[in-house]
The first five atom37 places (N, CA, C, CB, O) and aatype in JSON, in Angstrom:
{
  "aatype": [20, 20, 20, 20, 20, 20, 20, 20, 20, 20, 20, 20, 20, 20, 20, 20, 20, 20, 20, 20, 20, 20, 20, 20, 20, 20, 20, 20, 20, 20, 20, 20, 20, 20, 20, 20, 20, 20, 20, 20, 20, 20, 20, 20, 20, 20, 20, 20, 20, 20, 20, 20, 20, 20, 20, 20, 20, 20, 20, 20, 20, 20, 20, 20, 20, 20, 20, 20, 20, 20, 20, 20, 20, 20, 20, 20, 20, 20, 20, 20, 20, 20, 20, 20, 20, 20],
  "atom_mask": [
    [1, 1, 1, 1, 1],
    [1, 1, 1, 1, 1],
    [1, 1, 1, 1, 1],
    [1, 1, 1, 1, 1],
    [1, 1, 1, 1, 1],
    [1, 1, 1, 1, 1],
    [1, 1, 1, 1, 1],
    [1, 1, 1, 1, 1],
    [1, 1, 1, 1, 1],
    [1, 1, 1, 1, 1],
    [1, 1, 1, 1, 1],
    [1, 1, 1, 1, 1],
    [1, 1, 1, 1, 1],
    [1, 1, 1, 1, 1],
    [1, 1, 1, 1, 1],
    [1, 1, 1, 1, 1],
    [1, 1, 1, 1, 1],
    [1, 1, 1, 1, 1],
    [1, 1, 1, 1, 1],
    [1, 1, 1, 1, 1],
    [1, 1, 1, 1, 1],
    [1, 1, 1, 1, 1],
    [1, 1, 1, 1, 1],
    [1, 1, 1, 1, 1],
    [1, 1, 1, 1, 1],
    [1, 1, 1, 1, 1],
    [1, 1, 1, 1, 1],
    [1, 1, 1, 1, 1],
    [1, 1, 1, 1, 1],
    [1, 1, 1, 1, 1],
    [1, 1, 1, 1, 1],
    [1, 1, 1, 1, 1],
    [1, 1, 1, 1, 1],
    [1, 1, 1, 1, 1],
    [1, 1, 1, 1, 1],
    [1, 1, 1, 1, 1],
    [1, 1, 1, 1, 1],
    [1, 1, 1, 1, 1],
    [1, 1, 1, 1, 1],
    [1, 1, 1, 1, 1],
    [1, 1, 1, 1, 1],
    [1, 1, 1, 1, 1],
    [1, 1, 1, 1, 1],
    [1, 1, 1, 1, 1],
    [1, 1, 1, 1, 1],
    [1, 1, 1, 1, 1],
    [1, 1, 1, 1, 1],
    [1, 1, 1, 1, 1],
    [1, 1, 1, 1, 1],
    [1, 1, 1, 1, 1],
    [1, 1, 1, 1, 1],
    [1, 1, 1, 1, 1],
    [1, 1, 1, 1, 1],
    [1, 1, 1, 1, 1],
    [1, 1, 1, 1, 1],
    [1, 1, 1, 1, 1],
    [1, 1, 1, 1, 1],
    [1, 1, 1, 1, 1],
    [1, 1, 1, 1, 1],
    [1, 1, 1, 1, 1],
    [1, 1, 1, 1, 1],
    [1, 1, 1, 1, 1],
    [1, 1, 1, 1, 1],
    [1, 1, 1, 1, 1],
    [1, 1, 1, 1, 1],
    [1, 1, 1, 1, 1],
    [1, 1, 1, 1, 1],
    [1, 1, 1, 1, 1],
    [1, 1, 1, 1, 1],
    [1, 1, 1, 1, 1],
    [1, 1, 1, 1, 1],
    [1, 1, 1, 1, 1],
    [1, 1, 1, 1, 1],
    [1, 1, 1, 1, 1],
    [1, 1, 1, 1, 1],
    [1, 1, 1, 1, 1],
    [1, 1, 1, 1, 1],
    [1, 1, 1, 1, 1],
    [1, 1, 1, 1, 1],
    [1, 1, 1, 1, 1],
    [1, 1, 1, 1, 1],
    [1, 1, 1, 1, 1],
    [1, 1, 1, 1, 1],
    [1, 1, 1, 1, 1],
    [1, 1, 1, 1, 1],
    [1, 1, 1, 1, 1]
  ],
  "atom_positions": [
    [[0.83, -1.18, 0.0], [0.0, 0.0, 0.0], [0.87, 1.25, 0.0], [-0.94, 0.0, 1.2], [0.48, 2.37, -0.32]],
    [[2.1, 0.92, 0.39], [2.87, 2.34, 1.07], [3.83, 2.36, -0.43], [4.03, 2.1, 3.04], [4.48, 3.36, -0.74]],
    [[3.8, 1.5, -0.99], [4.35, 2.0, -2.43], [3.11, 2.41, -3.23], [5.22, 0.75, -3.31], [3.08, 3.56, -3.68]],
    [[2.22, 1.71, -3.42], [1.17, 2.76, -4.04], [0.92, 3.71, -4.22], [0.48, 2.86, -3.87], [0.55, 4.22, -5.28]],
    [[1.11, 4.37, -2.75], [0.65, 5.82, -2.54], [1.78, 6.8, -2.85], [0.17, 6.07, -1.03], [1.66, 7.98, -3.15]],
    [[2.81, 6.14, -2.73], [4.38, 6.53, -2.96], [4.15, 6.9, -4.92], [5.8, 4.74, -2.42], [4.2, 7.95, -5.56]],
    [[3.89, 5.44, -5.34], [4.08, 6.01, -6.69], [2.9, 6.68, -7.6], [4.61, 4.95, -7.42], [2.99, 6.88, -8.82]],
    [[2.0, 6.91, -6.91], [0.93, 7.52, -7.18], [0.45, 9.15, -7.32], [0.37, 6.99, -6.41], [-0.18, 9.9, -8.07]],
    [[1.36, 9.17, -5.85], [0.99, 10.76, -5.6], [1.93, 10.8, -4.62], [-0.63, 11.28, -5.1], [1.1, 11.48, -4.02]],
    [[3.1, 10.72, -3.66], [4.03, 11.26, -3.36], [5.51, 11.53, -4.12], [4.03, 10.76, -2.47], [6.26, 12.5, -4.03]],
    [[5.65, 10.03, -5.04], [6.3, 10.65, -5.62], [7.62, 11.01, -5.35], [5.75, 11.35, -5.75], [8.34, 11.78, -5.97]],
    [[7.94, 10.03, -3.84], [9.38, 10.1, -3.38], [9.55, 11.89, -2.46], [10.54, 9.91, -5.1], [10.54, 12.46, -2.01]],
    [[8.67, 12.12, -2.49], [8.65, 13.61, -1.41], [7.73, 13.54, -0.34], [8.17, 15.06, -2.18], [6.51, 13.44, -0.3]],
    [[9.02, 13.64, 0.91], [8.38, 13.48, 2.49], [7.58, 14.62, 2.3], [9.49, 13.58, 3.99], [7.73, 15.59, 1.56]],
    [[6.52, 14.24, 3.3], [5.34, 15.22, 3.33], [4.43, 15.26, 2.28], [5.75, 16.48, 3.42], [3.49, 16.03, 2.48]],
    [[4.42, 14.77, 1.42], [3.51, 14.79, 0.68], [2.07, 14.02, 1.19], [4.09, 14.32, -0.43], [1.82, 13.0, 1.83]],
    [[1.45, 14.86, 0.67], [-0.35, 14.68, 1.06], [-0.65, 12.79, 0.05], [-1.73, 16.71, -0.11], [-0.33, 12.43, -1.08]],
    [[-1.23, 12.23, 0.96], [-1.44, 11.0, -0.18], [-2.57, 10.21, 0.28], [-0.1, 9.92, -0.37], [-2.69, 10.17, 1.51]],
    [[-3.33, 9.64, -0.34], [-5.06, 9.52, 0.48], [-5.1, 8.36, -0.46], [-6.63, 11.03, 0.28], [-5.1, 8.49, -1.68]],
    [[-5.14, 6.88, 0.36], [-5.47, 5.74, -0.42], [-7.42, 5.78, -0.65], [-4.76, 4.23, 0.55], [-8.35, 6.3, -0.03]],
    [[-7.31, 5.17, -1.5], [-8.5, 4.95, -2.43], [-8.79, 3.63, -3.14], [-8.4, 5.87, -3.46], [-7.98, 2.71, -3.06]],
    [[-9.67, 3.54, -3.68], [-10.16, 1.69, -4.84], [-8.85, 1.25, -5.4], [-11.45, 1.92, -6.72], [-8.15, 0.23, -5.33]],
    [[-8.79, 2.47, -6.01], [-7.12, 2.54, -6.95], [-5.47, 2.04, -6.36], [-6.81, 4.34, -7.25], [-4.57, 1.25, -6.66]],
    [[-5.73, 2.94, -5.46], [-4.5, 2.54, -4.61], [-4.56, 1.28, -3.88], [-4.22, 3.56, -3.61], [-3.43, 0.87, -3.63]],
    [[-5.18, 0.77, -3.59], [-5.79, -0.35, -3.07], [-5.53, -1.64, -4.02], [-7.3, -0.02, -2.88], [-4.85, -2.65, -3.84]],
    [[-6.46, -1.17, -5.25], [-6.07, -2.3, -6.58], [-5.02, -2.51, -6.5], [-6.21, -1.99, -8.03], [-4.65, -3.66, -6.28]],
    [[-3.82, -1.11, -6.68], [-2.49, -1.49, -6.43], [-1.69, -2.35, -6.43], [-2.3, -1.35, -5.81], [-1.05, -3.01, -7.24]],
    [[-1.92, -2.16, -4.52], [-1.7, -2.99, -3.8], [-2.21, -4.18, -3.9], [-1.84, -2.61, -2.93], [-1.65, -4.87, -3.04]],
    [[-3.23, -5.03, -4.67], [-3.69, -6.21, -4.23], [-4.8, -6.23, -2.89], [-2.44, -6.95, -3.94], [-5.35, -7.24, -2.45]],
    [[-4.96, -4.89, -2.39], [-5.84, -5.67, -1.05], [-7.63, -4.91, -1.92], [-5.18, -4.68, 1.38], [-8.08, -4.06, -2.69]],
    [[-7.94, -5.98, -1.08], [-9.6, -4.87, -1.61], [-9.46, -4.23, -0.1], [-11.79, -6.0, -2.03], [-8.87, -4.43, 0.96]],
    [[-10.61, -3.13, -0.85], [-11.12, -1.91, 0.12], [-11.73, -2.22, 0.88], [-11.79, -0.93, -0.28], [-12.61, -3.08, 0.79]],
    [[-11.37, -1.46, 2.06], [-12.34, -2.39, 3.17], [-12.42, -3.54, 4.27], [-13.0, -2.87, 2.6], [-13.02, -3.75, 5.32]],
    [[-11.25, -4.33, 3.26], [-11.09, -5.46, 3.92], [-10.1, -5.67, 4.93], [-10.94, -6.28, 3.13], [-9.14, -4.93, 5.11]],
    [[-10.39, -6.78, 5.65], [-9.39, -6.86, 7.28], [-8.19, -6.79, 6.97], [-9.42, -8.27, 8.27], [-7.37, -6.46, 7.83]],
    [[-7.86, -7.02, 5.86], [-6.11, -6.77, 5.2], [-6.02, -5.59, 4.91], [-5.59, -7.53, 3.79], [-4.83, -5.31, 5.05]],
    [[-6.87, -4.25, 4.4], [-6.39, -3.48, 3.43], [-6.29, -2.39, 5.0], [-7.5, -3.12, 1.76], [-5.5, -1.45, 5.09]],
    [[-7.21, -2.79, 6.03], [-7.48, -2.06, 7.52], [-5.75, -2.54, 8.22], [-9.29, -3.0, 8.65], [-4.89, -1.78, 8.64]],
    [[-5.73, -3.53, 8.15], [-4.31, -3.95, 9.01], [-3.05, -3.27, 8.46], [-3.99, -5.65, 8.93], [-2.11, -2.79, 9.09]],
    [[-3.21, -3.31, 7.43], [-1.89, -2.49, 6.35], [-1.94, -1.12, 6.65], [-2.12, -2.56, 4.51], [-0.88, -0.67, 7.09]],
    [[-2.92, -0.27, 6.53], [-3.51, 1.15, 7.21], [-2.97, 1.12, 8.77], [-5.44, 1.23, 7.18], [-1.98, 1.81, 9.0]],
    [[-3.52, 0.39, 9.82], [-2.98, 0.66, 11.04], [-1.66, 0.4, 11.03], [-3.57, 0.02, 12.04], [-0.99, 1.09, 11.79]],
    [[-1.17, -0.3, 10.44], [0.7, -1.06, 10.58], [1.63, 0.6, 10.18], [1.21, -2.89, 8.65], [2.4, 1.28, 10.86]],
    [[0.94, 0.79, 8.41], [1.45, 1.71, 8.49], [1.47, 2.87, 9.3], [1.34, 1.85, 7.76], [2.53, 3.45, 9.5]],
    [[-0.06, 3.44, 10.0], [0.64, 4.96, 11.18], [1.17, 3.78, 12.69], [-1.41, 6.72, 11.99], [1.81, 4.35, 13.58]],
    [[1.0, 2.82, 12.81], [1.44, 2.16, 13.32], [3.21, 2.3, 13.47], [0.83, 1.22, 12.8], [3.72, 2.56, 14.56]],
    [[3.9, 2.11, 12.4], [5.15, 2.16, 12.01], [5.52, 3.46, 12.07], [5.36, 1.61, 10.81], [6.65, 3.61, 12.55]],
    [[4.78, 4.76, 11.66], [5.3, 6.17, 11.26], [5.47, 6.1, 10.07], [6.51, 6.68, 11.84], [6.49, 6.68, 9.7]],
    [[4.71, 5.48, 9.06], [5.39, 5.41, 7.49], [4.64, 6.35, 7.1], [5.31, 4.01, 6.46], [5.17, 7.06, 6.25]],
    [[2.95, 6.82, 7.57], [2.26, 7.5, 7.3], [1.66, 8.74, 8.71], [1.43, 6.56, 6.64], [1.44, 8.27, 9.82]],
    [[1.5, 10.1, 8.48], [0.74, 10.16, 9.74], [-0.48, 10.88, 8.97], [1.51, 11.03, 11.15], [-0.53, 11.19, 7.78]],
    [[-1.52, 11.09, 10.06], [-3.16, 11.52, 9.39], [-2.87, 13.43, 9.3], [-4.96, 10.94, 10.96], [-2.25, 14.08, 10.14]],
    [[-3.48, 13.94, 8.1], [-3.42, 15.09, 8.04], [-4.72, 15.58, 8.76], [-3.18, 15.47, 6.74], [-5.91, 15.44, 8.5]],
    [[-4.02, 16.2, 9.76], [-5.05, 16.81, 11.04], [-6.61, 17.16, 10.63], [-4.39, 18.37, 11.63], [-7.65, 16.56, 10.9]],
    [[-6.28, 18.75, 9.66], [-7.14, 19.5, 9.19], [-8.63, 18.7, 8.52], [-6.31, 20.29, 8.23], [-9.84, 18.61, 8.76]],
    [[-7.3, 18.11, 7.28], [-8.08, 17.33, 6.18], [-9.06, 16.35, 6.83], [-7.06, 16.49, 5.2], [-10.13, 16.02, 6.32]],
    [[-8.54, 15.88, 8.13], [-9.85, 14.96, 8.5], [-10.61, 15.11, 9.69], [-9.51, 13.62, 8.6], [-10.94, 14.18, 10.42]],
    [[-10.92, 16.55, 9.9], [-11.62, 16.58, 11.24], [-12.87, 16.52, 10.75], [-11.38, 17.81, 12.2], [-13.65, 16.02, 11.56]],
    [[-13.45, 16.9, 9.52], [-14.77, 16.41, 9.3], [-15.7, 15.04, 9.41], [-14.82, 16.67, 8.34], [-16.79, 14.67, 9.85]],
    [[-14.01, 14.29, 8.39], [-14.69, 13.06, 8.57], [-14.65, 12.29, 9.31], [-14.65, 12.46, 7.93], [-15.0, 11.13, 9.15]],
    [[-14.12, 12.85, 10.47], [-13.72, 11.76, 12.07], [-15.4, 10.91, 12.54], [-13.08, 13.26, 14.0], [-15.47, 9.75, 12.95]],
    [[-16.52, 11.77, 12.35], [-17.39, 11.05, 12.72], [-18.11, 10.87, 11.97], [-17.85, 11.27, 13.55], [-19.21, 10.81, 12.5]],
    [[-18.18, 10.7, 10.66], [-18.61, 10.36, 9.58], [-18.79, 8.79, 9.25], [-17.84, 10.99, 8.78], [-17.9, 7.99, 8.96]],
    [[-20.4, 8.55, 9.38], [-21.01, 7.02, 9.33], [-20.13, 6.66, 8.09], [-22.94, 6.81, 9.06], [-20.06, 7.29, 7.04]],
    [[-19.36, 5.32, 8.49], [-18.6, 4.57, 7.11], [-17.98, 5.15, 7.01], [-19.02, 4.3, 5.87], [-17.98, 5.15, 5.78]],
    [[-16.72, 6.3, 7.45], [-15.73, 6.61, 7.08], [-14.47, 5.62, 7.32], [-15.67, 7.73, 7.54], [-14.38, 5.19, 8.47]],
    [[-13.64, 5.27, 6.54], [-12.58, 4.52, 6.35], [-11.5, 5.24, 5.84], [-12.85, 3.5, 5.6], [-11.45, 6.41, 5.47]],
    [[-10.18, 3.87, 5.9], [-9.2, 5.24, 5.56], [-8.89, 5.68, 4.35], [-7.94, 5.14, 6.02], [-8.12, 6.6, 4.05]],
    [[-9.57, 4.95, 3.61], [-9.85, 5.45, 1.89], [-10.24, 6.75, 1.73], [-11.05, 4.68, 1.1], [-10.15, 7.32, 0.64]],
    [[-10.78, 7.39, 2.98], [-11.68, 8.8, 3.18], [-10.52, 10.0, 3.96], [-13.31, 8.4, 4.43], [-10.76, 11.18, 4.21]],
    [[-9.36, 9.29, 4.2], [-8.65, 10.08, 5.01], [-7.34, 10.89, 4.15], [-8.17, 9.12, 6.2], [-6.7, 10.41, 3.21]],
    [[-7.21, 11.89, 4.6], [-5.69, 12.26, 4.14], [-4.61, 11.88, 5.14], [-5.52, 13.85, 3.91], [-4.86, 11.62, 6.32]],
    [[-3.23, 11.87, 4.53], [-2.21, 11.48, 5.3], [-1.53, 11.9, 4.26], [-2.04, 10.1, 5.89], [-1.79, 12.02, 3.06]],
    [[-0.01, 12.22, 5.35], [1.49, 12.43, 4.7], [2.8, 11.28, 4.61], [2.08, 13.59, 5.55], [3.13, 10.58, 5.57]],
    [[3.31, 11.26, 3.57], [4.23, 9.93, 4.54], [5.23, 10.91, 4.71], [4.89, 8.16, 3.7], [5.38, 12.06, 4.28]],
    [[6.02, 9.98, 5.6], [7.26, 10.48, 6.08], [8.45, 9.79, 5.89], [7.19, 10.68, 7.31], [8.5, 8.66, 5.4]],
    [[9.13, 10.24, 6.16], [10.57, 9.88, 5.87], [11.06, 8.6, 5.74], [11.32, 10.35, 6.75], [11.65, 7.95, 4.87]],
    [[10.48, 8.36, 7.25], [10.82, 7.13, 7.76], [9.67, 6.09, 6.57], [10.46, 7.09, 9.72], [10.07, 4.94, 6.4]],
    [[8.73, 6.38, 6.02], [8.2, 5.58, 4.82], [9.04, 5.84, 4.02], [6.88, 5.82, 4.25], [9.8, 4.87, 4.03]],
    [[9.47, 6.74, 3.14], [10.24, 6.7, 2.38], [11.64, 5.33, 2.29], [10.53, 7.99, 2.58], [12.03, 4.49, 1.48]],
    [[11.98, 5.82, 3.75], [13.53, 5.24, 3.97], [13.08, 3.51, 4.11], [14.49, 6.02, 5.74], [14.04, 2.8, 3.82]],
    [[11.92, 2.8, 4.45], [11.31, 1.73, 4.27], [11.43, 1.64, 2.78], [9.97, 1.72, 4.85], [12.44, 1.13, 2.3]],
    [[10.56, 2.04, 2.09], [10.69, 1.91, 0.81], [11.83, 1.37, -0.18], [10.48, 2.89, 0.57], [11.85, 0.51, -1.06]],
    [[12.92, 2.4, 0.44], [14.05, 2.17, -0.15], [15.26, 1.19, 0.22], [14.42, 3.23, -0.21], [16.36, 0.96, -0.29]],
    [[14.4, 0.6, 1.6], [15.14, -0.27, 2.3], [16.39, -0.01, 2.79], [15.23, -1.21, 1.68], [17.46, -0.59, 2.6]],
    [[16.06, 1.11, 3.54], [16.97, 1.73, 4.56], [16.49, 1.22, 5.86], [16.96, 3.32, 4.52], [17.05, 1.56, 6.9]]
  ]
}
């Protein structure tokens, strides 16, 4: 998932804004939604590969059915440096 979003829309630049979706998901192989595509999501802010962009999601914090397909996030460095297998 964390290359997906990498080659999708970050693009190899920490901080960049990157919001998985169907797409990013396809990607990856996981479907949306599912107990895999949720475990990969927590592992990653889990790890620090990703963190949640504050702003972007105070709306949808209590939003019936919001998932993290609905969220923004940045990765960070430390995703990056995973990536590259640092």
């Amino acid at each position: 998932m964390l290359q997906a979003l990498n080659e999708h829309q970050a693009h190899d630049h920490e901080g960049s804004p990157v919001k998985p979706g169907d797409q990013k998901a396809r990607y990856a192989m996981l479907g949306v939604g599912s107990n895999l595509y949720r475990a990969a999501m927590r592992w990653l802010l889990d790890v620090g590969a990703l963190v949640p962009v504050e702003e972007a999601n105070e709306q949808l914090r209590n939003a019936v059915g919001a998932q993290h397909r609905s969220f923004a996030f940045k990765i960070t460095r430390h995703g990056l440096n995973m990536l590259r297998g640092v």
